[in-house]
N, CA, C and O atoms as CSV, one atom per row, in Angstrom:
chain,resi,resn,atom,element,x,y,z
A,1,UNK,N,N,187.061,122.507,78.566
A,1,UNK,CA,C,186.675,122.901,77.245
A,1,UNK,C,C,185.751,124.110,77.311
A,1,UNK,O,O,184.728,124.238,77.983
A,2,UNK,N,N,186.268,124.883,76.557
A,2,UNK,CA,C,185.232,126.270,76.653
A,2,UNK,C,C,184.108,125.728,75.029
A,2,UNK,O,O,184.416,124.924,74.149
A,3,UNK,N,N,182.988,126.446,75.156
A,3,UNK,CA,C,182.295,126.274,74.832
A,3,UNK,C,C,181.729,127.117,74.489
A,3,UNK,O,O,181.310,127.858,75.378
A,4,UNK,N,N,181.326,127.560,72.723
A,4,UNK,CA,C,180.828,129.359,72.209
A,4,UNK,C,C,179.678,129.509,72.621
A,4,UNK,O,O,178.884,129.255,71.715
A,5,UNK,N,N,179.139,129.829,73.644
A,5,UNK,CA,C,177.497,129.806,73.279
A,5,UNK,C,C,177.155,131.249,72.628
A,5,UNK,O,O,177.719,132.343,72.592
A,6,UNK,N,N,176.098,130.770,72.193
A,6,UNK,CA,C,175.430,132.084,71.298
A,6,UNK,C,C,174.209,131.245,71.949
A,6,UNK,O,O,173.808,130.094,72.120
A,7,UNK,N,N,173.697,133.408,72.343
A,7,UNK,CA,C,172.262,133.263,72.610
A,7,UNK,C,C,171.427,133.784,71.600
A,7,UNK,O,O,171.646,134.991,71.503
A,8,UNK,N,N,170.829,133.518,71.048
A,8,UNK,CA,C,169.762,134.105,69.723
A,8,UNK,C,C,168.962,134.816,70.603
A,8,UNK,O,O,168.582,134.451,71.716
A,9,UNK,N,N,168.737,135.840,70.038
A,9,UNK,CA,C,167.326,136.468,70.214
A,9,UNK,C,C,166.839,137.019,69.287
A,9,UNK,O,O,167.396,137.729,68.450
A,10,UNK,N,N,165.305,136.604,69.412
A,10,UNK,CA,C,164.238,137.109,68.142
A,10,UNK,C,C,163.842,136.013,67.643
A,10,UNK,O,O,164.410,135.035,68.127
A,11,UNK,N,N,162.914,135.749,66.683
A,11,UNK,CA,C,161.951,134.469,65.603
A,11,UNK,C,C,162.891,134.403,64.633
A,11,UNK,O,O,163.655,135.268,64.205
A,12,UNK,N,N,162.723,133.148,64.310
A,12,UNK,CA,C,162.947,132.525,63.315
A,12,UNK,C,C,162.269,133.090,62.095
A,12,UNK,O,O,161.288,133.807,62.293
A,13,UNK,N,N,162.672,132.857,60.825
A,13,UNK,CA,C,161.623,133.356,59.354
A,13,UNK,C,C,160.468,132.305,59.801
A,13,UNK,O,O,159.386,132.664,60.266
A,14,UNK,N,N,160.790,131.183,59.628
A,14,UNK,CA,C,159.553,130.389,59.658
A,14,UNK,C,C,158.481,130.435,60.880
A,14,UNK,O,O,157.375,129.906,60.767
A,15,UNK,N,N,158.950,131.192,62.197
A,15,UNK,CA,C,158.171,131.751,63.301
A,15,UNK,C,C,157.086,132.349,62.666
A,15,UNK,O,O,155.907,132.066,62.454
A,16,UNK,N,N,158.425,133.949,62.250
A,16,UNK,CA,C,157.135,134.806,61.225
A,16,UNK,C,C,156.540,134.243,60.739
A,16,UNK,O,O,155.419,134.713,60.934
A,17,UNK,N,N,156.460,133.311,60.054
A,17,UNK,CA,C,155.682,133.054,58.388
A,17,UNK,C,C,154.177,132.677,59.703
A,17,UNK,O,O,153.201,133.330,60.072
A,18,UNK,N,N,154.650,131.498,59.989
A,18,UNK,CA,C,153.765,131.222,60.733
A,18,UNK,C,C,152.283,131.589,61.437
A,18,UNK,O,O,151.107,131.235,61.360
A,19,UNK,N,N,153.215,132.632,62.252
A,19,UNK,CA,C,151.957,134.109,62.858
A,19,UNK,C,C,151.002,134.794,61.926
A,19,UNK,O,O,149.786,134.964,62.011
A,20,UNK,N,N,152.067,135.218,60.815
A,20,UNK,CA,C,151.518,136.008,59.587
A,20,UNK,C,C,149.926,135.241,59.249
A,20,UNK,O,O,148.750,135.603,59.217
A,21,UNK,N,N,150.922,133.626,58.971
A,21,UNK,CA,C,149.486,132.512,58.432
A,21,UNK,C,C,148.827,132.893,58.845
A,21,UNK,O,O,148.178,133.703,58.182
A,22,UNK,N,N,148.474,132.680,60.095
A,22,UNK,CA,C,147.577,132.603,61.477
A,22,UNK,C,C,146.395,134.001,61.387
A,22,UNK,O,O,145.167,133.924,61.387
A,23,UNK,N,N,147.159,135.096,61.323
A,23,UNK,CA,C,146.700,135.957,61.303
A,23,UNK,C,C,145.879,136.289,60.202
A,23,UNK,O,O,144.859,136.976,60.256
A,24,UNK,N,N,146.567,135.567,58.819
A,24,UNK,CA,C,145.563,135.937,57.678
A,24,UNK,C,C,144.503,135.200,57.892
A,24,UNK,O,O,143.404,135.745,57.794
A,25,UNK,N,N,144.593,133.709,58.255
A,25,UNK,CA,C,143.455,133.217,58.251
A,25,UNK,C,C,142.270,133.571,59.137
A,25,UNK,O,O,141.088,133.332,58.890
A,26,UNK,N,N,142.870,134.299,60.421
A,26,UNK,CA,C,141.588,134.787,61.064
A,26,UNK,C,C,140.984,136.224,60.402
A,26,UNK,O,O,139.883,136.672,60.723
A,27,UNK,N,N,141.468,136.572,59.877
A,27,UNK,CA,C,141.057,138.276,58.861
A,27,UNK,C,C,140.256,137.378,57.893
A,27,UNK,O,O,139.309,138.037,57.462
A,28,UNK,N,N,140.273,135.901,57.294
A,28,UNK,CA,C,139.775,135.642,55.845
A,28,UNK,C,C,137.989,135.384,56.992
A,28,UNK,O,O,136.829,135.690,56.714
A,29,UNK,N,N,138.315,135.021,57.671
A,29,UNK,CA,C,136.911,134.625,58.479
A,29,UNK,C,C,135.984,135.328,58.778
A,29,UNK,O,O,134.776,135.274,58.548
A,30,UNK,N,N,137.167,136.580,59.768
A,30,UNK,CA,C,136.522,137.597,60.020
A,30,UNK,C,C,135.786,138.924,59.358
A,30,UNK,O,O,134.827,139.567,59.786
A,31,UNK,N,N,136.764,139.145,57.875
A,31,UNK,CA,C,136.326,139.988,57.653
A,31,UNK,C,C,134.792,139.729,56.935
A,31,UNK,O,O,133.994,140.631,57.188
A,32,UNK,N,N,134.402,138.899,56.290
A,32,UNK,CA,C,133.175,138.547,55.693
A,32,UNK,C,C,131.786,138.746,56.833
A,32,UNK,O,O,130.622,139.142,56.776
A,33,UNK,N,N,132.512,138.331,57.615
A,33,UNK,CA,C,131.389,138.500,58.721
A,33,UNK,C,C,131.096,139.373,59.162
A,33,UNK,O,O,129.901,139.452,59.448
A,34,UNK,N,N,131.925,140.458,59.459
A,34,UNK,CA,C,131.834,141.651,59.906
A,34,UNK,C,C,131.042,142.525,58.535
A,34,UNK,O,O,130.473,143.575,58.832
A,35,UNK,N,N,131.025,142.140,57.286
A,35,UNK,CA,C,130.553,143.133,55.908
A,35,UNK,C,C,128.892,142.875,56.095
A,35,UNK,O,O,128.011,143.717,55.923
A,36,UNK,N,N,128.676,141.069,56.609
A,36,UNK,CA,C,127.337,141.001,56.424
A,36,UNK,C,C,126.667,141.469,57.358
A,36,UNK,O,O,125.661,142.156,57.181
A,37,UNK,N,N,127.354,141.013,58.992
A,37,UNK,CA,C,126.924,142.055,60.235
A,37,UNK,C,C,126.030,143.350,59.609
A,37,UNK,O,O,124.814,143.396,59.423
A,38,UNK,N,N,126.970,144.301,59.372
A,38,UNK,CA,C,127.022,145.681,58.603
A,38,UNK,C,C,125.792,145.620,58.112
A,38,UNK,O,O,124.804,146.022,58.727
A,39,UNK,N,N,125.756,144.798,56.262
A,39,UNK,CA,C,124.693,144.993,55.749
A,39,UNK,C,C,123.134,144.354,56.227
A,39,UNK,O,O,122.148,144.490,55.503
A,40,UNK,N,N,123.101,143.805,57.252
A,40,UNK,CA,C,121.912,143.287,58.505
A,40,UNK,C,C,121.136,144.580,59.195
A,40,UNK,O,O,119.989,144.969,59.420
A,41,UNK,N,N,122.621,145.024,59.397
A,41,UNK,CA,C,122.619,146.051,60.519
A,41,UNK,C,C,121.530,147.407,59.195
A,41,UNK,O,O,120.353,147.741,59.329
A,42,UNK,N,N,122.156,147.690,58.488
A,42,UNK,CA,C,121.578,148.761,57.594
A,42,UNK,C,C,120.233,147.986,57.217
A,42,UNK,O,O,119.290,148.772,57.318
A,43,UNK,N,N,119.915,147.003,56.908
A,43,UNK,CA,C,118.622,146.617,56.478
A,43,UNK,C,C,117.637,147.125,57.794
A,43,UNK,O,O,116.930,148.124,57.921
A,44,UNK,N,N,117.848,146.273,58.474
A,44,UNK,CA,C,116.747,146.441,60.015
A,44,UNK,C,C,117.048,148.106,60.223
A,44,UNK,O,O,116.052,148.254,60.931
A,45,UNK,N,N,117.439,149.026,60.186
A,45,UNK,CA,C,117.603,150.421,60.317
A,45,UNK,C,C,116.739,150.644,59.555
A,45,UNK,O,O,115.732,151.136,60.065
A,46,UNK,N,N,116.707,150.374,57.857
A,46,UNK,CA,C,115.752,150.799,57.489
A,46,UNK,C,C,114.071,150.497,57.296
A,46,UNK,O,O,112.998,151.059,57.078
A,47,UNK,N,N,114.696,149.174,57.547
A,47,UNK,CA,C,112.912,148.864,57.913
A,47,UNK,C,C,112.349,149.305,59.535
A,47,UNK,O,O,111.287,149.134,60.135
A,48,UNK,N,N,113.232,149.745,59.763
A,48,UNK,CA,C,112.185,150.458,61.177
A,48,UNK,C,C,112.503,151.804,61.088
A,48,UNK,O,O,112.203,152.501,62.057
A,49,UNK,N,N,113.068,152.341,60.099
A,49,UNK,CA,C,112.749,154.109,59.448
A,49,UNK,C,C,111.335,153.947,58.891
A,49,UNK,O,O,110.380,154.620,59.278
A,50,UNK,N,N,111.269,152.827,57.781
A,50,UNK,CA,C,110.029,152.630,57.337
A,50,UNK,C,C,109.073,152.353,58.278
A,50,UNK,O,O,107.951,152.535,57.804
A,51,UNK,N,N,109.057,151.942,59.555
A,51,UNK,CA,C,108.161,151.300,60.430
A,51,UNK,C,C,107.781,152.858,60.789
A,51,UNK,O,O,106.605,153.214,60.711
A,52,UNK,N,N,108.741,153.710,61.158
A,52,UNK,CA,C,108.478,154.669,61.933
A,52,UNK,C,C,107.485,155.686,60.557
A,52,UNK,O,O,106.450,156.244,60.923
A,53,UNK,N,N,107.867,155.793,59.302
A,53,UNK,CA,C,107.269,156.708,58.638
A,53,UNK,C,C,105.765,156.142,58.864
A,53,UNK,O,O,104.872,156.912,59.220
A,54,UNK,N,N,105.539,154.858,58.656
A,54,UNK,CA,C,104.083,154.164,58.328
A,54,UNK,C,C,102.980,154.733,59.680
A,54,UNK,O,O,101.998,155.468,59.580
A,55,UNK,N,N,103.532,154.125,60.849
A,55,UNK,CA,C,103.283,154.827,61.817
A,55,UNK,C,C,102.821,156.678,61.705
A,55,UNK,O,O,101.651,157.057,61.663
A,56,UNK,N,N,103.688,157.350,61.683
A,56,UNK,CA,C,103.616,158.654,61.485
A,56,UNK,C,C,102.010,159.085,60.386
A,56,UNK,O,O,101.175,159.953,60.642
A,57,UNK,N,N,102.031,158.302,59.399
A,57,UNK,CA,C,100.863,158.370,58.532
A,57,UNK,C,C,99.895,157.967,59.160
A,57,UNK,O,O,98.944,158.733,59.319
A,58,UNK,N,N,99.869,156.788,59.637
A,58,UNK,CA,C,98.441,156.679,60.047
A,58,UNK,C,C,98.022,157.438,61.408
A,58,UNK,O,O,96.852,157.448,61.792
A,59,UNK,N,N,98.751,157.881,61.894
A,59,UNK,CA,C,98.595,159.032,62.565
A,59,UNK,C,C,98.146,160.420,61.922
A,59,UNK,O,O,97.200,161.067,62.371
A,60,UNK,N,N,98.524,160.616,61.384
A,60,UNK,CA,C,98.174,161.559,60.631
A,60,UNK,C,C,96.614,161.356,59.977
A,60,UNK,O,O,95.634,162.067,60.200
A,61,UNK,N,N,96.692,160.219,59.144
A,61,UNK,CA,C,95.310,160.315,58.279
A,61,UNK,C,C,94.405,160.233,59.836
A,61,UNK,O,O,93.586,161.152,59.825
A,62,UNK,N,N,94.321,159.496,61.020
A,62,UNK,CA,C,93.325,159.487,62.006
A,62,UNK,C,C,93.386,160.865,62.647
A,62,UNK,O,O,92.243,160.900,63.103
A,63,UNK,N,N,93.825,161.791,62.923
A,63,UNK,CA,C,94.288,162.545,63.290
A,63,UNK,C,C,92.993,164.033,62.433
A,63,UNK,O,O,91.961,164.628,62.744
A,64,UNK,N,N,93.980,163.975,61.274
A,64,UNK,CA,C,92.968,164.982,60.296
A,64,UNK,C,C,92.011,164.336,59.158
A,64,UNK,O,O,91.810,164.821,58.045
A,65,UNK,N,N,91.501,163.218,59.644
A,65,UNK,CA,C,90.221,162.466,58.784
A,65,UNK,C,C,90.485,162.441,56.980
A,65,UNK,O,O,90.013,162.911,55.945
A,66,UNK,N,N,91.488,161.617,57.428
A,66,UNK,CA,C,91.962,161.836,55.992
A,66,UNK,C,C,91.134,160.204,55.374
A,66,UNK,O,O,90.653,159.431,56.203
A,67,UNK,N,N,91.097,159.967,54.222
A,67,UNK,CA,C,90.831,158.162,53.412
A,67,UNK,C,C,91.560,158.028,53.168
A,67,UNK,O,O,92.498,158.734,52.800
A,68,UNK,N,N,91.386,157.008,53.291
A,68,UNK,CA,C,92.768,155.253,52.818
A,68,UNK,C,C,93.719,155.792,51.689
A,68,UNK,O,O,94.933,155.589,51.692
A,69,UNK,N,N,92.795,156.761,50.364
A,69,UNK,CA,C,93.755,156.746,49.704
A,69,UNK,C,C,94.453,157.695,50.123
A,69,UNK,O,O,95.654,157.594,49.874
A,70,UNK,N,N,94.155,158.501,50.621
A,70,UNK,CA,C,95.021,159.607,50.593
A,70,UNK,C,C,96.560,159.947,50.749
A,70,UNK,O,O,96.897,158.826,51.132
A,71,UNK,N,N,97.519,160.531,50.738
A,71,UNK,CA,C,98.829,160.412,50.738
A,71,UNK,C,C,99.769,161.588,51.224
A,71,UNK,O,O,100.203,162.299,50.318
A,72,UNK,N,N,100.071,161.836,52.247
A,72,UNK,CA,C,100.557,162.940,53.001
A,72,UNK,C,C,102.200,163.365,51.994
A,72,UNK,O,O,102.761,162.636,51.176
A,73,UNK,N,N,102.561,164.603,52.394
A,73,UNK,CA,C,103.939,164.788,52.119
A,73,UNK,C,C,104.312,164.601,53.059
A,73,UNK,O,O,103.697,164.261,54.069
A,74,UNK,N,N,105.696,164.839,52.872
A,74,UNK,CA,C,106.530,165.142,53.975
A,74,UNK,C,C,107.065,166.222,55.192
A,74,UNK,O,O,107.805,166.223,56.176
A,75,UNK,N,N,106.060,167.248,54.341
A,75,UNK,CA,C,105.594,168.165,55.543
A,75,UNK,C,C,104.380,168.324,56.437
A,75,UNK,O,O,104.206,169.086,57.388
A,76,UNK,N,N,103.478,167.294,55.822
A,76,UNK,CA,C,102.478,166.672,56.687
A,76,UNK,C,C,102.468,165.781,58.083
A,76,UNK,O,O,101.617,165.425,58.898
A,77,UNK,N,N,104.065,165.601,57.877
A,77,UNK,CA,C,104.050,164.254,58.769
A,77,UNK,C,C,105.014,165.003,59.757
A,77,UNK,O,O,104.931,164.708,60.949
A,78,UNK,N,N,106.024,166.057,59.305
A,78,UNK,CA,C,106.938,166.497,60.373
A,78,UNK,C,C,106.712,168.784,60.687
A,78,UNK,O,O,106.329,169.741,60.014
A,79,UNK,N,N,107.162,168.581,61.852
A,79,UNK,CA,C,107.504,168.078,63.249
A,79,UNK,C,C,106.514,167.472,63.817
A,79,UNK,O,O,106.578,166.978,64.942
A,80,UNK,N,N,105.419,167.459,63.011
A,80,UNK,CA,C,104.128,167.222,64.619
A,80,UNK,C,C,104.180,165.362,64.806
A,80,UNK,O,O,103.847,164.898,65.897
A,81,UNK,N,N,104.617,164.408,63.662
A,81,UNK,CA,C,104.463,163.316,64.204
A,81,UNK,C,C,105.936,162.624,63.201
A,81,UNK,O,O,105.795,161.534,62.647
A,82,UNK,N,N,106.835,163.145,63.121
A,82,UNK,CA,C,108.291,163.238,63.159
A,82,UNK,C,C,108.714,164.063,63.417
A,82,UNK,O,O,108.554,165.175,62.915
A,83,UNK,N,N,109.786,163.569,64.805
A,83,UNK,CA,C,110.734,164.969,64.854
A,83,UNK,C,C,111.877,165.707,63.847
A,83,UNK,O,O,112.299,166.863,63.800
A,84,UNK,N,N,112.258,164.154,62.849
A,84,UNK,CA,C,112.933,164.673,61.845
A,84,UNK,C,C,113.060,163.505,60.687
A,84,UNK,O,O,113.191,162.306,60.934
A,85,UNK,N,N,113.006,163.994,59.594
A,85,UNK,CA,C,112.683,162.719,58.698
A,85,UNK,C,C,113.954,161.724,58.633
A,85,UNK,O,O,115.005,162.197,59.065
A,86,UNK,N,N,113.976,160.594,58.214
A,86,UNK,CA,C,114.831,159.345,58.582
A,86,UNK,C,C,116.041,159.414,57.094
A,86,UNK,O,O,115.796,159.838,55.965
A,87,UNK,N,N,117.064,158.959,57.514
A,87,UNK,CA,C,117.383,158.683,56.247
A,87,UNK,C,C,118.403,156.679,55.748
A,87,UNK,O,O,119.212,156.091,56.466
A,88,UNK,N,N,118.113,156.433,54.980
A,88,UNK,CA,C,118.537,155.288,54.833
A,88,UNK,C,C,119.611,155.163,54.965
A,88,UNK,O,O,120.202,156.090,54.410
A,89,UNK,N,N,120.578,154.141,55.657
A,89,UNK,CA,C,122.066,154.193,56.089
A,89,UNK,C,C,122.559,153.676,54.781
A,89,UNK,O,O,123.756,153.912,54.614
A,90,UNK,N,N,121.813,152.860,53.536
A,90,UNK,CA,C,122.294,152.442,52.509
A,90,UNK,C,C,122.279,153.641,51.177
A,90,UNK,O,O,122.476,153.452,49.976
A,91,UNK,N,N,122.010,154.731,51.817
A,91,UNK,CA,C,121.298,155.991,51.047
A,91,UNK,C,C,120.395,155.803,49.737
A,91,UNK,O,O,120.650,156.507,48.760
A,92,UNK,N,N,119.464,154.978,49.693
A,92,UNK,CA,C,118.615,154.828,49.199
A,92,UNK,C,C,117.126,156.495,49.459
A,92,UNK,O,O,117.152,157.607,49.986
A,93,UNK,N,N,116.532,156.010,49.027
A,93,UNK,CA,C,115.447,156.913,49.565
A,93,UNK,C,C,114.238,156.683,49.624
A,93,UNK,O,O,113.731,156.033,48.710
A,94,UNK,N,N,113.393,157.176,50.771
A,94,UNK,CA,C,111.830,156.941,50.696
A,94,UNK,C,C,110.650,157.976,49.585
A,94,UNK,O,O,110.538,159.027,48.953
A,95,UNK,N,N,110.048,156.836,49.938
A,95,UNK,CA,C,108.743,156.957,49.294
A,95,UNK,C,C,107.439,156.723,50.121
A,95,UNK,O,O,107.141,155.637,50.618
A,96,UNK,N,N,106.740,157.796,50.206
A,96,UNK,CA,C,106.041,158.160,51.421
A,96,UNK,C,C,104.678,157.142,50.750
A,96,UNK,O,O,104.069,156.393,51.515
A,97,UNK,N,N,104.503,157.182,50.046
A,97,UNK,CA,C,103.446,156.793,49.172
A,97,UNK,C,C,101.400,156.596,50.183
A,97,UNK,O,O,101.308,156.998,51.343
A,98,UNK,N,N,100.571,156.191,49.713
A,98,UNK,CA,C,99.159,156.231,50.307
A,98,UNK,C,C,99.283,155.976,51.607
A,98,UNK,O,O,100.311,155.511,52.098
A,99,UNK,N,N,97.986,156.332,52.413
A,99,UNK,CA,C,97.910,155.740,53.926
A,99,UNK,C,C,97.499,154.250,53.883
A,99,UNK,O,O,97.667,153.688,54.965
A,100,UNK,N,N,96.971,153.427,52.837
A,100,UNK,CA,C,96.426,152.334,52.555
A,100,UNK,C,C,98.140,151.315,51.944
A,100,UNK,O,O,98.151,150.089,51.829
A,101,UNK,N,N,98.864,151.848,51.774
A,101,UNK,CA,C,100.271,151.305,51.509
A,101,UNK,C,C,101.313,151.720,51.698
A,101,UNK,O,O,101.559,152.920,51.572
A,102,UNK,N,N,102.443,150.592,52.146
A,102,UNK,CA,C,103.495,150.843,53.062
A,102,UNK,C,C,104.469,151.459,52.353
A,102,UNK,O,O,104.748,151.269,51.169
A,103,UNK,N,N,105.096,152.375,53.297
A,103,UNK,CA,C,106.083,153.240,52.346
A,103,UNK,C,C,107.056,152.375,51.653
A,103,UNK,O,O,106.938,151.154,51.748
A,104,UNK,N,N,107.971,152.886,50.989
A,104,UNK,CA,C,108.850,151.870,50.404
A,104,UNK,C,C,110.424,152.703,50.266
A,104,UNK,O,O,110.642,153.912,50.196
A,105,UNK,N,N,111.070,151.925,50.260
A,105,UNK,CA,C,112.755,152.537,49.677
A,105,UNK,C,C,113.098,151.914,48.387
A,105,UNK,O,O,112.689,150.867,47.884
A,106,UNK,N,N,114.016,152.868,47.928
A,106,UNK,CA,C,114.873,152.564,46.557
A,106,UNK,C,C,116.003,151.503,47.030
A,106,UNK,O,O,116.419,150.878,46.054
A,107,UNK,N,N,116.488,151.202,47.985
A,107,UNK,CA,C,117.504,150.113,47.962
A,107,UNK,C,C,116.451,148.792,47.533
A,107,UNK,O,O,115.222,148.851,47.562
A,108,UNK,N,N,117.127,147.812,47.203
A,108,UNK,CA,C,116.639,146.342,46.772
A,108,UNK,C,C,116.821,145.588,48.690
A,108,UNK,O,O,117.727,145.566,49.523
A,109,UNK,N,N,115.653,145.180,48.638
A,109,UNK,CA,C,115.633,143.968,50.072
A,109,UNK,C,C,115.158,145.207,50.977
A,109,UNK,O,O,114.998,144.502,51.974
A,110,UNK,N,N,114.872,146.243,51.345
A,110,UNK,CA,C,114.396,147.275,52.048
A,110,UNK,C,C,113.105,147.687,52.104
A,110,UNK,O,O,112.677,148.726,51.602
A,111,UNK,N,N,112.267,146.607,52.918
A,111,UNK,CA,C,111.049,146.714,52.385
A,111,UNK,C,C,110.177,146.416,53.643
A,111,UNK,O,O,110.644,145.607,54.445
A,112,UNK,N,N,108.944,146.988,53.913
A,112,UNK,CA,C,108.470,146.287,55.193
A,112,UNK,C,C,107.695,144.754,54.871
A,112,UNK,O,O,106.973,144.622,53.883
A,113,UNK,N,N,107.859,144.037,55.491
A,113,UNK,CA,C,107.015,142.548,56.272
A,113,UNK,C,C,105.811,142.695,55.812
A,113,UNK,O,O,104.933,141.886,56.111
């Protein structure tokens, strides 16, 4: 008796479907995690832009005998104690504000400790 064989090659639809599943469900996991990573990542950037401006000031006010209140620009502080001013990865912007208080940014949650 002869006998037809057929060899298939390739997946089945329901193979595909399968993988596809598979695959969406690791993208539904992954991608959330990877957005908040991100927005972690941009927070701590800018609170140690801010770390670095605060720094830079009180350098400055000890430096040229400045008081507490006083409040430098931003050409006070660079090149001699920034090499270049910072900018927020959330593009917010600073606010250099007194030597007696910490600078601050326009994003919301961007703030020093």
């Amino acid at each position: 008796m002869n006998r037809i064989r057929r060899k298939n090659k390739g997946f089945t639809l329901v193979e595909i479907m399968i993988v596809v599943l598979i695959i969406g469900i690791l993208l539904a996991i992954a991608v959330p995690n990877f957005i908040q990573a991100r927005n972690t990542s941009r927070t701590r950037t800018c609170i140690a832009n801010l770390r670095q401006i605060e720094a830079a000031k009180e350098q400055w006010a000890m430096e040229t005998n400045q008081a507490n209140n006083a409040t430098p620009v931003q050409g006070d502080l660079m090149p001699t104690y920034m090499k270049s001013w910072p900018a927020c990865p959330a593009a917010g912007t600073y606010t250099i504000a007194a030597v007696n208080a910490n600078p601050t940014c326009t994003v919301a949650g961007h703030a020093l400790p």
